[in-house]
Structure formats: structure tokens, C-alpha cells
C-alpha positions in Angstrom: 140.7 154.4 139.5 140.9 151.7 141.8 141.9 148.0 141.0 140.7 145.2 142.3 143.3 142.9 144.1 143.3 140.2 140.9 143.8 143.1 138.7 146.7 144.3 140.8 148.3 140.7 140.5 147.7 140.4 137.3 149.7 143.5 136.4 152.2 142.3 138.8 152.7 138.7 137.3 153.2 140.2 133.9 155.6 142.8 135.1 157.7 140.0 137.1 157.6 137.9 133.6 158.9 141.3 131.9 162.1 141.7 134.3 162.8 138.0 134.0 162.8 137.6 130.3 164.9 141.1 130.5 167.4 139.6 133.0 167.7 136.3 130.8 169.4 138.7 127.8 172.4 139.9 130.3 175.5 137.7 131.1 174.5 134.8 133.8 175.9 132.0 135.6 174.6 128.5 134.2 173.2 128.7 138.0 171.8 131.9 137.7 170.1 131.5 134.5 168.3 128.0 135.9 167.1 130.3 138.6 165.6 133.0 136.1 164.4 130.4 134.0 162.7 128.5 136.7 161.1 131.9 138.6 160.1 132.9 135.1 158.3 129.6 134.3 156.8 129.8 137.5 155.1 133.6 137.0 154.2 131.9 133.6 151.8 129.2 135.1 150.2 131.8 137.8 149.7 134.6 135.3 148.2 131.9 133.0 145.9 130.6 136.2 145.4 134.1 137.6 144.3 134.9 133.6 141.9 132.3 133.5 140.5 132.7 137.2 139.9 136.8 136.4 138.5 135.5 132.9 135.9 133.3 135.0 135.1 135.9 137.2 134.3 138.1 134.9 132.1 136.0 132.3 130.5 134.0 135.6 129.3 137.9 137.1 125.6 138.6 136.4 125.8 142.3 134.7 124.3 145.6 137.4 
């Protein structure tokens, strides 16, 4: 099955929002963590935008 590139994204965002909240359980530098939290709150917002983009895509598509 093939998947369209904002399908692919999407699994991508959420995976990269998976690792980072996994990372944010080990042992971190105060600087470290800021990092994590700051890439993590960043996938946040263009998962959320990429969600909502895909979601208008696919209500806005007149059915075949």
C-alpha cells in the first residue's frame, strides 16, 4: 500500500513526538532537556497543523 507524502509525515511527526517524550524519561542536562522539550513542542504544533491540513484535505475531496 502506498502512502501519500502527508500520510508519510504524519507517521513521521508522531514517531519523532514518540522518541522525544521517550528521551525526556532518561537522565539530561538542564540544556539537554530545554532542547528535547523545545524540538518536542515543535513536532507538537506541525503534527497538530499537518493533522488539521490532512483533515481538510480529506473532508474538502469530492468522493470518486
Amino acid at each position: 500500500m502506498m502512502l501519500n507524502p502527508e500520510t508519510r509525515q504524519l507517521f513521521a511527526r508522531r514517531a519523532n513526538v514518540a522518541r522525544y517524550q521517550k528521551i525526556l524519561e532518561t537522565h539530561l542536562t538542564a540544556e539537554e532537556r530545554r532542547f528535547v522539550e523545545r524540538r518536542l513542542t515543535e513536532e507538537r504544533a506541525a503534527l497538530q497543523q499537518l493533522a488539521g491540513s490532512v483533515a481538510s484535505t480529506n473532508t474538502s475531496t469530492p468522493a470518486a
